[in-house]
HTML snippet that shows the backbone in 3Dmol.js (N, CA, C, O; Angstrom):
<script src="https://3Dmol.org/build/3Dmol-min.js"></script>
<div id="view" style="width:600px;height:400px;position:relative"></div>
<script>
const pdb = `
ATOM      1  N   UNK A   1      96.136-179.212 -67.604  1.00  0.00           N
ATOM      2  CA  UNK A   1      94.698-179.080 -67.610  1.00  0.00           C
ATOM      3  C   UNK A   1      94.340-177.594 -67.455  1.00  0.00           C
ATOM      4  O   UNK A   1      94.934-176.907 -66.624  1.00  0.00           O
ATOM      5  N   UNK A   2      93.350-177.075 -68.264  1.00  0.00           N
ATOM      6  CA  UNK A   2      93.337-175.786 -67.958  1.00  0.00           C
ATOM      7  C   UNK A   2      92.086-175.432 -67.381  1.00  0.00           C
ATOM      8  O   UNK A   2      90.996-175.973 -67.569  1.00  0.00           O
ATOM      9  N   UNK A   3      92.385-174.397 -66.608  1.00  0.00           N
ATOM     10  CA  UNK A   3      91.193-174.002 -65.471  1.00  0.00           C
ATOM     11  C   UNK A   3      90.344-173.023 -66.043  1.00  0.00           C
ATOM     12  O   UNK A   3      90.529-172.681 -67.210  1.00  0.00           O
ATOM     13  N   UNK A   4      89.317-172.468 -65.274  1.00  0.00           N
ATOM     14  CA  UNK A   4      88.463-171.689 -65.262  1.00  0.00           C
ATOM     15  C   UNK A   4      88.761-170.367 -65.634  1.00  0.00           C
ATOM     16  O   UNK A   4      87.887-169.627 -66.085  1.00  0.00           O
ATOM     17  N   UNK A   5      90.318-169.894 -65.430  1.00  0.00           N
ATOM     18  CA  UNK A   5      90.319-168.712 -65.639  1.00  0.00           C
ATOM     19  C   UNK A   5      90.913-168.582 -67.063  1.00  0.00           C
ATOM     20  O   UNK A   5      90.677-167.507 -67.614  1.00  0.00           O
ATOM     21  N   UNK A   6      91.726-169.595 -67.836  1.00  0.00           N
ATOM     22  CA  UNK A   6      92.210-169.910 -69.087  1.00  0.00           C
ATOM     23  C   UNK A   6      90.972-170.093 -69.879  1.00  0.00           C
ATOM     24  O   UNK A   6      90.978-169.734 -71.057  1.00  0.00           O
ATOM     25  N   UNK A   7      89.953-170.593 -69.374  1.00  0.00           N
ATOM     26  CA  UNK A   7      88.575-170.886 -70.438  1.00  0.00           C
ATOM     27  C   UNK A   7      88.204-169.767 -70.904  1.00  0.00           C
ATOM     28  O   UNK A   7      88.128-169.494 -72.102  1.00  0.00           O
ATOM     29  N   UNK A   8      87.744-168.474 -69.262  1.00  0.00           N
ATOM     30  CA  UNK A   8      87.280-167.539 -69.736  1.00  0.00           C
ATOM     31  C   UNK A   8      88.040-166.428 -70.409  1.00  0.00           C
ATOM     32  O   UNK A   8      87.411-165.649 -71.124  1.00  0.00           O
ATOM     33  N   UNK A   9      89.571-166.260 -70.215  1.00  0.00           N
ATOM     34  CA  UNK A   9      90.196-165.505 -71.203  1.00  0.00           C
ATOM     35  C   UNK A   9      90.644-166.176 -72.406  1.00  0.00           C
ATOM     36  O   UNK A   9      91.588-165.652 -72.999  1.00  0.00           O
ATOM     37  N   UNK A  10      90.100-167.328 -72.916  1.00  0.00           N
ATOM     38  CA  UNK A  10      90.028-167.581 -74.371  1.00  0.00           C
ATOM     39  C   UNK A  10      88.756-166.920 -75.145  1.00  0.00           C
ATOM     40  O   UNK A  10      88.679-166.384 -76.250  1.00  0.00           O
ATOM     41  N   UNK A  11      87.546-167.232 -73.876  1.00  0.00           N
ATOM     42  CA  UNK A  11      86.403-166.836 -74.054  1.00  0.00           C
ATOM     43  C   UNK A  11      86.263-165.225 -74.507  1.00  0.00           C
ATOM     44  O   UNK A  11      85.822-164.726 -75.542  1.00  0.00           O
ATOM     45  N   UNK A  12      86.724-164.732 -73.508  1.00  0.00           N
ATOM     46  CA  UNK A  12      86.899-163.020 -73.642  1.00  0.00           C
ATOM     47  C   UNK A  12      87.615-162.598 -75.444  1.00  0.00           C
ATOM     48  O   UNK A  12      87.238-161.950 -76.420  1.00  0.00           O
ATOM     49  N   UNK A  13      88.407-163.148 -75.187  1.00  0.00           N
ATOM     50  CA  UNK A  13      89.448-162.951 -76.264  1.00  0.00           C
ATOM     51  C   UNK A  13      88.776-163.538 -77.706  1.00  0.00           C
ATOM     52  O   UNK A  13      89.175-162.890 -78.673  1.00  0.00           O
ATOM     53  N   UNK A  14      88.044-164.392 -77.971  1.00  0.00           N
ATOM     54  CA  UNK A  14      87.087-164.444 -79.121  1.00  0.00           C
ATOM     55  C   UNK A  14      86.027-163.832 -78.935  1.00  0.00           C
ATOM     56  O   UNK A  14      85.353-163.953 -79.958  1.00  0.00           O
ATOM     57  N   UNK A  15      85.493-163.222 -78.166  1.00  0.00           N
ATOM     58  CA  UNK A  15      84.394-162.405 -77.813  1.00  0.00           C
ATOM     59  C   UNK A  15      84.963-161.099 -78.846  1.00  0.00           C
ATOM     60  O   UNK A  15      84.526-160.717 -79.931  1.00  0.00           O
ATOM     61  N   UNK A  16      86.110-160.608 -78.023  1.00  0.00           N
ATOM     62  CA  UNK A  16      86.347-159.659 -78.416  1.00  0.00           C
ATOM     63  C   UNK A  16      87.397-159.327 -79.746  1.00  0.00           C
ATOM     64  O   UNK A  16      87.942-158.264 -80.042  1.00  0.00           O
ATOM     65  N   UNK A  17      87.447-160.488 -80.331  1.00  0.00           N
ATOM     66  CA  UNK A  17      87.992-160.423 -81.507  1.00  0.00           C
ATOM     67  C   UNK A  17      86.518-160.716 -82.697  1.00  0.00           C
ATOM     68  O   UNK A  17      86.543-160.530 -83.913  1.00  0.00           O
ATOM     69  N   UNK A  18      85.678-161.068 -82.106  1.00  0.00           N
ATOM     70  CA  UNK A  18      84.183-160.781 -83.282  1.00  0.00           C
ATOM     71  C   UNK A  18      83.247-159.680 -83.203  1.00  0.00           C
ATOM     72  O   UNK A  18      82.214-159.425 -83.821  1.00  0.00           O
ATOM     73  N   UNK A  19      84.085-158.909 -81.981  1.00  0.00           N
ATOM     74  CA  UNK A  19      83.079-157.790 -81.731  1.00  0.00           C
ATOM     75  C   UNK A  19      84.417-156.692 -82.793  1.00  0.00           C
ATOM     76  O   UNK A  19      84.051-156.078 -83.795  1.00  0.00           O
ATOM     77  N   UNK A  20      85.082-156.679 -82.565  1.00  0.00           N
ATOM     78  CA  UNK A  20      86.533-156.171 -83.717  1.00  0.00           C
ATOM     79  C   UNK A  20      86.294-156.259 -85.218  1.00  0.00           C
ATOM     80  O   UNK A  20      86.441-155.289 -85.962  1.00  0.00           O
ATOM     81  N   UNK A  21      85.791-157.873 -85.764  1.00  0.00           N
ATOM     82  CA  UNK A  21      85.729-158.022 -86.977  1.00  0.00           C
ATOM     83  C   UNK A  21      83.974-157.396 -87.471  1.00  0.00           C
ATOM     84  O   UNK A  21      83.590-157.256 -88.632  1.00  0.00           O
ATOM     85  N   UNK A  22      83.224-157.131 -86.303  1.00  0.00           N
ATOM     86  CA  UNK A  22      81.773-156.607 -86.887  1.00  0.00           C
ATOM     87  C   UNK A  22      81.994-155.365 -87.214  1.00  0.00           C
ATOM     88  O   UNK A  22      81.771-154.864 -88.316  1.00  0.00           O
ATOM     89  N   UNK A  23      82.731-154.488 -85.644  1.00  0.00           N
ATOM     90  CA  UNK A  23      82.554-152.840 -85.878  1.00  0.00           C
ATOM     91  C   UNK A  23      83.431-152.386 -87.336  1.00  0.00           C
ATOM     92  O   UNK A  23      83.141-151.457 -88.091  1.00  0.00           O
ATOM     93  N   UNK A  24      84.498-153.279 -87.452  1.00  0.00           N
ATOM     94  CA  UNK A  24      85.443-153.246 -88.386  1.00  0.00           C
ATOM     95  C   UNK A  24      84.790-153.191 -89.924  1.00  0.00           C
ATOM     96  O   UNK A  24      85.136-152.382 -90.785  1.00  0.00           O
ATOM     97  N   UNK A  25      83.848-154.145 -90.071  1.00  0.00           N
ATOM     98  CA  UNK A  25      82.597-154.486 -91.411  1.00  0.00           C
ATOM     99  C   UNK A  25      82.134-153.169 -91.365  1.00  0.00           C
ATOM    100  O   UNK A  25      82.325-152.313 -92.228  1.00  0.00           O
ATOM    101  N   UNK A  26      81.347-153.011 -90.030  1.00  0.00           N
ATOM    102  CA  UNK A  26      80.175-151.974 -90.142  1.00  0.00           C
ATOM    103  C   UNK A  26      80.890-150.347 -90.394  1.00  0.00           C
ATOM    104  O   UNK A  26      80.160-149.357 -90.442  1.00  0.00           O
ATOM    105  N   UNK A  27      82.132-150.268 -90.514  1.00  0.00           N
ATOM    106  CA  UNK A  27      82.941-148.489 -90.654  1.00  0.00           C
ATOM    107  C   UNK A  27      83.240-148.805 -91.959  1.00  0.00           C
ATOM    108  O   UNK A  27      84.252-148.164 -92.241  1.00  0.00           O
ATOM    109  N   UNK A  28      82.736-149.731 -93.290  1.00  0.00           N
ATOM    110  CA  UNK A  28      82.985-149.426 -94.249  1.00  0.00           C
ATOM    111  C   UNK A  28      82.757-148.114 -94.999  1.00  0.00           C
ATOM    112  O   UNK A  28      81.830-147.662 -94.326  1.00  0.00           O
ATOM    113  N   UNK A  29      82.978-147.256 -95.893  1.00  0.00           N
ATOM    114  CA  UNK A  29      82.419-146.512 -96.372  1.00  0.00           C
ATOM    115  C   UNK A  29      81.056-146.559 -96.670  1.00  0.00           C
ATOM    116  O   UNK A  29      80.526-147.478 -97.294  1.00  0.00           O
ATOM    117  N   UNK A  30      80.306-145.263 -96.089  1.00  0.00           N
ATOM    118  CA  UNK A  30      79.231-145.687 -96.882  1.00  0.00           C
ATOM    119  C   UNK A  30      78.700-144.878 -97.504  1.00  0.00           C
ATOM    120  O   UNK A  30      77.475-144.795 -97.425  1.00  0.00           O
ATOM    121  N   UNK A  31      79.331-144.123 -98.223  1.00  0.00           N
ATOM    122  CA  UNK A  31      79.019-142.797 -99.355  1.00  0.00           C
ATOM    123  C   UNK A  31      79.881-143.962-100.807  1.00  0.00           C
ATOM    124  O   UNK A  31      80.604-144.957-100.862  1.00  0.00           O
ATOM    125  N   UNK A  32      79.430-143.330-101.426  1.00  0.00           N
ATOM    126  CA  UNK A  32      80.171-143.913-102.843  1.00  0.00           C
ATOM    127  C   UNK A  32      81.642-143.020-103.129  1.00  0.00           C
ATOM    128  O   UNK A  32      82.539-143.275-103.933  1.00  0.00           O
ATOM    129  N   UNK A  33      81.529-141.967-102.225  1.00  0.00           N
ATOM    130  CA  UNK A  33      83.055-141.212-102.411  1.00  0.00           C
ATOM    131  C   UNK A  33      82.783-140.140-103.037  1.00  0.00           C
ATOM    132  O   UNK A  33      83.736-139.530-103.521  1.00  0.00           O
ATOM    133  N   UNK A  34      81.671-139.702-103.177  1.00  0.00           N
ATOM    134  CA  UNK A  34      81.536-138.582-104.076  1.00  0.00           C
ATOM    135  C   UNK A  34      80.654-137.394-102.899  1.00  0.00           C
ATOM    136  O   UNK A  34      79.795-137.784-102.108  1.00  0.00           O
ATOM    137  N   UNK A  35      81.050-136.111-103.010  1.00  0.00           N
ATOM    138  CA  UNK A  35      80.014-135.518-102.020  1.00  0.00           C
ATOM    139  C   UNK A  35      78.850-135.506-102.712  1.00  0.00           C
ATOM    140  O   UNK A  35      78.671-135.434-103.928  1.00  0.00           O
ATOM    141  N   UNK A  36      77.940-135.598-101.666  1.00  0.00           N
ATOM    142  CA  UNK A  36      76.100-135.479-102.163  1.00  0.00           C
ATOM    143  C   UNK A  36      75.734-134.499-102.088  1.00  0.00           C
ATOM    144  O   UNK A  36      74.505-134.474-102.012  1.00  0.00           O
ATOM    145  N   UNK A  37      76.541-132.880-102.050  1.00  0.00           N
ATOM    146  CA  UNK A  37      76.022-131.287-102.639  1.00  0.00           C
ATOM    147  C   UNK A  37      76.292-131.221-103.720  1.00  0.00           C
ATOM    148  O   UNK A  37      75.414-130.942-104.537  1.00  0.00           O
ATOM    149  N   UNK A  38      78.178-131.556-104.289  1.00  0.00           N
ATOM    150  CA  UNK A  38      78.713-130.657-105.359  1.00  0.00           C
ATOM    151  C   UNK A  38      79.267-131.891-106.097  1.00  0.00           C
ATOM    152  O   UNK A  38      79.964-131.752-107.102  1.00  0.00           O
ATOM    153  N   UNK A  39      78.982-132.989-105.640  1.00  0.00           N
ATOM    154  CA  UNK A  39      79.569-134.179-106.489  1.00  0.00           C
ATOM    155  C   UNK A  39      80.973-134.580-107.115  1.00  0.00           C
ATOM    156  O   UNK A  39      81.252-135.447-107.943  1.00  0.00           O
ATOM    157  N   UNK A  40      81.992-133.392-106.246  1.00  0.00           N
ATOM    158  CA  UNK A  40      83.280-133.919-106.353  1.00  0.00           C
ATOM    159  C   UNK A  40      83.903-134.794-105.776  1.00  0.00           C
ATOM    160  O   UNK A  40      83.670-134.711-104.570  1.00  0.00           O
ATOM    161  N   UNK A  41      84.973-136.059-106.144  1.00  0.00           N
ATOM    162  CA  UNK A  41      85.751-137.223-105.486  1.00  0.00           C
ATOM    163  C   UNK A  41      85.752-136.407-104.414  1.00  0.00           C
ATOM    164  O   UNK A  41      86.013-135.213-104.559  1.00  0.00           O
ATOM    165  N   UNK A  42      85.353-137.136-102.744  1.00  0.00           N
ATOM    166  CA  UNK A  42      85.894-137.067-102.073  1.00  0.00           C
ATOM    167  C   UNK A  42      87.214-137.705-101.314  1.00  0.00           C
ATOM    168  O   UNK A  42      86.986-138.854-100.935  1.00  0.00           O
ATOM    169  N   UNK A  43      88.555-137.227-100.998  1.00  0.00           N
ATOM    170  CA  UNK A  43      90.056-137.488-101.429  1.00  0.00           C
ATOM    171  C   UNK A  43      89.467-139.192-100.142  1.00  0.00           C
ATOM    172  O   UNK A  43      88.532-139.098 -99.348  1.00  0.00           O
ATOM    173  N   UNK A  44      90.139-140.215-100.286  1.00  0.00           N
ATOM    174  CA  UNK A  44      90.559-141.138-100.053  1.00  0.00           C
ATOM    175  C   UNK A  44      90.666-141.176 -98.419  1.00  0.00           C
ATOM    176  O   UNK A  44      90.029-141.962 -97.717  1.00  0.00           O
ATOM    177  N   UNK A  45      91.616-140.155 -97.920  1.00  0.00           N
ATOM    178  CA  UNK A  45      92.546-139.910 -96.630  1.00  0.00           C
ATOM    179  C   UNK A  45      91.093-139.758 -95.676  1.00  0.00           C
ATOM    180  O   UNK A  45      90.795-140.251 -94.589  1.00  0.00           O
ATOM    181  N   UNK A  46      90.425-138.939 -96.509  1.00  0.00           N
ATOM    182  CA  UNK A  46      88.879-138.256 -95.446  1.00  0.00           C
ATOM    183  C   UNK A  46      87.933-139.213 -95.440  1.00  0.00           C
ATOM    184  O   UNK A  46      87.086-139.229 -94.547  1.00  0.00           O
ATOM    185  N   UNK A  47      87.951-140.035 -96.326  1.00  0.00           N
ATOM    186  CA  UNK A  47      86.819-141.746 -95.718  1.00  0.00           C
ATOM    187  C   UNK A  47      87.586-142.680 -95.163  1.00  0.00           C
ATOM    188  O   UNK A  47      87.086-143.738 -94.779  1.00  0.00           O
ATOM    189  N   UNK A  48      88.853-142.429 -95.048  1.00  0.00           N
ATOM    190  CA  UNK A  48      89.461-143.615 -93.959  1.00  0.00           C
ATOM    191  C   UNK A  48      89.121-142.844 -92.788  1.00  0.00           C
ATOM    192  O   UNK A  48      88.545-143.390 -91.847  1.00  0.00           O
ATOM    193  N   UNK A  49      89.461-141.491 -92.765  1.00  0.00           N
ATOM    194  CA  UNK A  49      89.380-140.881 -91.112  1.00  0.00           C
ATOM    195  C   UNK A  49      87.966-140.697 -90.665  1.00  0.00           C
ATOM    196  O   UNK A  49      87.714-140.312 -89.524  1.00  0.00           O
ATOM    197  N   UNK A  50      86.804-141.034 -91.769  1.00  0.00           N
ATOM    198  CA  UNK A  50      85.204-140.755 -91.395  1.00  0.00           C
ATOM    199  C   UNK A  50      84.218-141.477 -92.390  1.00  0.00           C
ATOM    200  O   UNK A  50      83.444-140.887 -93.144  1.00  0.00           O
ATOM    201  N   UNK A  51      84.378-142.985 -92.266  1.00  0.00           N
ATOM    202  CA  UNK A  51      83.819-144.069 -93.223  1.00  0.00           C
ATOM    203  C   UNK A  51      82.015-143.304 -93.681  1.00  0.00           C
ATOM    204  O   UNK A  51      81.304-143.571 -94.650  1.00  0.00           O
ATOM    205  N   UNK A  52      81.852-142.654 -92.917  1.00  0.00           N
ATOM    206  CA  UNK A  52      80.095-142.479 -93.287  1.00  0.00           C
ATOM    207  C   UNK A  52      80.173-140.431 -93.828  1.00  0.00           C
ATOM    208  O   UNK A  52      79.143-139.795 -94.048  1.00  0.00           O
ATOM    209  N   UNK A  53      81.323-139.930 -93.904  1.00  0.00           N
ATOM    210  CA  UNK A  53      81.389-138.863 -94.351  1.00  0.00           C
ATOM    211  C   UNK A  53      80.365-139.026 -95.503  1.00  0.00           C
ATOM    212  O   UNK A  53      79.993-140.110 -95.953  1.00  0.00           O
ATOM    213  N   UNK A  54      79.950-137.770 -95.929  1.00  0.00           N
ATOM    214  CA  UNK A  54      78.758-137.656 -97.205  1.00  0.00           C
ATOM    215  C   UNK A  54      78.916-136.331 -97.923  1.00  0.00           C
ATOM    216  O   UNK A  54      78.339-135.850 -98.898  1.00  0.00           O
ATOM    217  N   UNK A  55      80.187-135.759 -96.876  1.00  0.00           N
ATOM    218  CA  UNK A  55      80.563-134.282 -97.950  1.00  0.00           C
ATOM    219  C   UNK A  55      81.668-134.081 -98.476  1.00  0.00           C
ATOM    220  O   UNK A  55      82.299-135.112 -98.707  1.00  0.00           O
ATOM    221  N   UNK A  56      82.255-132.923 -98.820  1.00  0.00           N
ATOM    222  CA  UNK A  56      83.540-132.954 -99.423  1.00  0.00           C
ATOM    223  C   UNK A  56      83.949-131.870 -98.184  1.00  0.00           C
ATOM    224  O   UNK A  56      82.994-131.693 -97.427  1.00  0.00           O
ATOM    225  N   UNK A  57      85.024-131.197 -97.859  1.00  0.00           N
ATOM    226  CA  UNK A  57      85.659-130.437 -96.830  1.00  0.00           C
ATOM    227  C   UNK A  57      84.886-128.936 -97.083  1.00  0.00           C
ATOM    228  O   UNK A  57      84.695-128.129 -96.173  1.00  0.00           O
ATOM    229  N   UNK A  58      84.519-128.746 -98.360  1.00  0.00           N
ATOM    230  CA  UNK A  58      84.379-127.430 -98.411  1.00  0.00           C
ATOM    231  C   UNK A  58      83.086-126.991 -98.284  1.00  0.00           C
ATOM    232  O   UNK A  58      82.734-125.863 -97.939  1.00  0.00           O
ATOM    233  N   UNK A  59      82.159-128.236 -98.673  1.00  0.00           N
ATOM    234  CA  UNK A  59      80.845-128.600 -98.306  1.00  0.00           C
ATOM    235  C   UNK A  59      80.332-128.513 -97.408  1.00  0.00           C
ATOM    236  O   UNK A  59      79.418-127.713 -97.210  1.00  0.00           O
ATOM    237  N   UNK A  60      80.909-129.563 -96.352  1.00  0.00           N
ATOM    238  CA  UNK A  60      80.276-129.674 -94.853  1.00  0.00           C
ATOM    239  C   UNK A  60      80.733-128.288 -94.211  1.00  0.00           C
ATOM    240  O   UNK A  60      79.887-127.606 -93.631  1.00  0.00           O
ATOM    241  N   UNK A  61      82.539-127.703 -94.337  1.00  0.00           N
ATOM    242  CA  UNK A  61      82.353-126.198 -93.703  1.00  0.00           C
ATOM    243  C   UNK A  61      80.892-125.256 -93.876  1.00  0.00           C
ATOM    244  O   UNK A  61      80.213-124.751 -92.982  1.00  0.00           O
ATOM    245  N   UNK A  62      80.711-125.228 -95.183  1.00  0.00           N
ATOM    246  CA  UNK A  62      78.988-124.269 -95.669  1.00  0.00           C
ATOM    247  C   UNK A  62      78.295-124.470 -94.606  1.00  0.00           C
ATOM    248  O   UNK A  62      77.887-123.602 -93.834  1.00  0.00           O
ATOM    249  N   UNK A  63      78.007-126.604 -94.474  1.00  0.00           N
ATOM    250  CA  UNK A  63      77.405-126.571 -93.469  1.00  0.00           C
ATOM    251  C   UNK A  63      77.055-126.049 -91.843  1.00  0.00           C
ATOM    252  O   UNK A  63      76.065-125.893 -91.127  1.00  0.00           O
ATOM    253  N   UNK A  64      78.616-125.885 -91.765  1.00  0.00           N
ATOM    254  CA  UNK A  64      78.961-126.278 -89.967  1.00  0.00           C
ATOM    255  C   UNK A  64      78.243-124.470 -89.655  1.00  0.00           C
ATOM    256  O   UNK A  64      77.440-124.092 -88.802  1.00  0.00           O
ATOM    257  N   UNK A  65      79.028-123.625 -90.863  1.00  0.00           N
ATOM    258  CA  UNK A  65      78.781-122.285 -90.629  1.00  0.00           C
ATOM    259  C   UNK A  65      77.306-121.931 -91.057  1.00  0.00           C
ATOM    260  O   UNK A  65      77.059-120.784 -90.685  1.00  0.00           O
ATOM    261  N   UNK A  66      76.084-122.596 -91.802  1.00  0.00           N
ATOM    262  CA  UNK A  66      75.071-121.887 -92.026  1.00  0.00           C
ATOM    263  C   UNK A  66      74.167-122.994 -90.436  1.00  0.00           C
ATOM    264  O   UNK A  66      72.984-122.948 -90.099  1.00  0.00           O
ATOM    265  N   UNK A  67      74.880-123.527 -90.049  1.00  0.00           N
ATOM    266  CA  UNK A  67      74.099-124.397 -88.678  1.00  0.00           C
ATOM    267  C   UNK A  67      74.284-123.800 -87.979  1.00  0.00           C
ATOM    268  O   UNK A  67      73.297-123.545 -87.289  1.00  0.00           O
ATOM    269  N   UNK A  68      75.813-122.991 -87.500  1.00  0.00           N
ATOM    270  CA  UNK A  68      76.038-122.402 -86.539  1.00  0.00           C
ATOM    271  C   UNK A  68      75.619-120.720 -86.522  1.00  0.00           C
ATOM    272  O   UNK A  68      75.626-120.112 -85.452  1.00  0.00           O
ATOM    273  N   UNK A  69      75.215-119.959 -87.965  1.00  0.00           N
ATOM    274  CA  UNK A  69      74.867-118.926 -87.750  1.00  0.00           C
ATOM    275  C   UNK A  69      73.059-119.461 -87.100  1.00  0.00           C
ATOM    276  O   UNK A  69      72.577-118.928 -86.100  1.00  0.00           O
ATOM    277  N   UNK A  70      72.626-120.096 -87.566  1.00  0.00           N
ATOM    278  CA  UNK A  70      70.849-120.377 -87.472  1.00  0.00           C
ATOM    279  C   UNK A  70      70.899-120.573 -85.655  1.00  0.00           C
ATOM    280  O   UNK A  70      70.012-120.244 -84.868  1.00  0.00           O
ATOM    281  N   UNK A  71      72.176-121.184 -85.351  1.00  0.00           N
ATOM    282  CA  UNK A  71      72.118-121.176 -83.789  1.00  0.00           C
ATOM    283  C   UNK A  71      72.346-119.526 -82.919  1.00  0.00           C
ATOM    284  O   UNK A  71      71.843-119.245 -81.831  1.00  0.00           O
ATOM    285  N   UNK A  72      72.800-119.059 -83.351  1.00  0.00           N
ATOM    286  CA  UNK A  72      73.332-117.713 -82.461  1.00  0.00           C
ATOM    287  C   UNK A  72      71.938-116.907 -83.218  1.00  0.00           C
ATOM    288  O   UNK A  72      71.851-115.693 -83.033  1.00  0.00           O
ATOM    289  N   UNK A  73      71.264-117.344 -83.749  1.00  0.00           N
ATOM    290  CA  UNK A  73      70.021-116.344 -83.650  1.00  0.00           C
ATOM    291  C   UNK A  73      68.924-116.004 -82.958  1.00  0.00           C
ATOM    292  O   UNK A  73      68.227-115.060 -83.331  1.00  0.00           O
TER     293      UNK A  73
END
`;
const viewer = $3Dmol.createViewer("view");
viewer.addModel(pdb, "pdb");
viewer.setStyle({}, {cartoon: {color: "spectrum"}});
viewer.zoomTo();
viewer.render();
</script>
């Protein structure tokens, strides 16, 4: 017969296997793969490591450096 504490770590354990399969849905890509400055493929490797990336590497650097000069001014 199983007790109270077997209920709730079945409980836990589908809890936390649908909270797994949502965040898992929701980190799909969500750029089409192309950067949205210069419109080259962005490589494969860089939307697995950043599903909502929207630049290409050489792109977002422009960025990081024309954000970070506008800051030190």
């Amino acid at each position: 017969m199983a007790d109270v504490v077997d209920d709730a770590q079945k409980f836990q354990e589908l809890h936390l296997e649908l909270a797994l399969k949502k965040a898992k849905a929701a980190s799909k890509p969500l750029s089409d793969g192309f950067c949205i400055d210069c419109g080259i493929n962005i490589p494969q490797k860089r939307i697995e490591f950043n599903p909502s990336v929207e630049r290409c590497v050489d792109c977002q650097t422009i960025i990081e450096l024309k954000q970070k000069q506008l800051g030190a001014r």
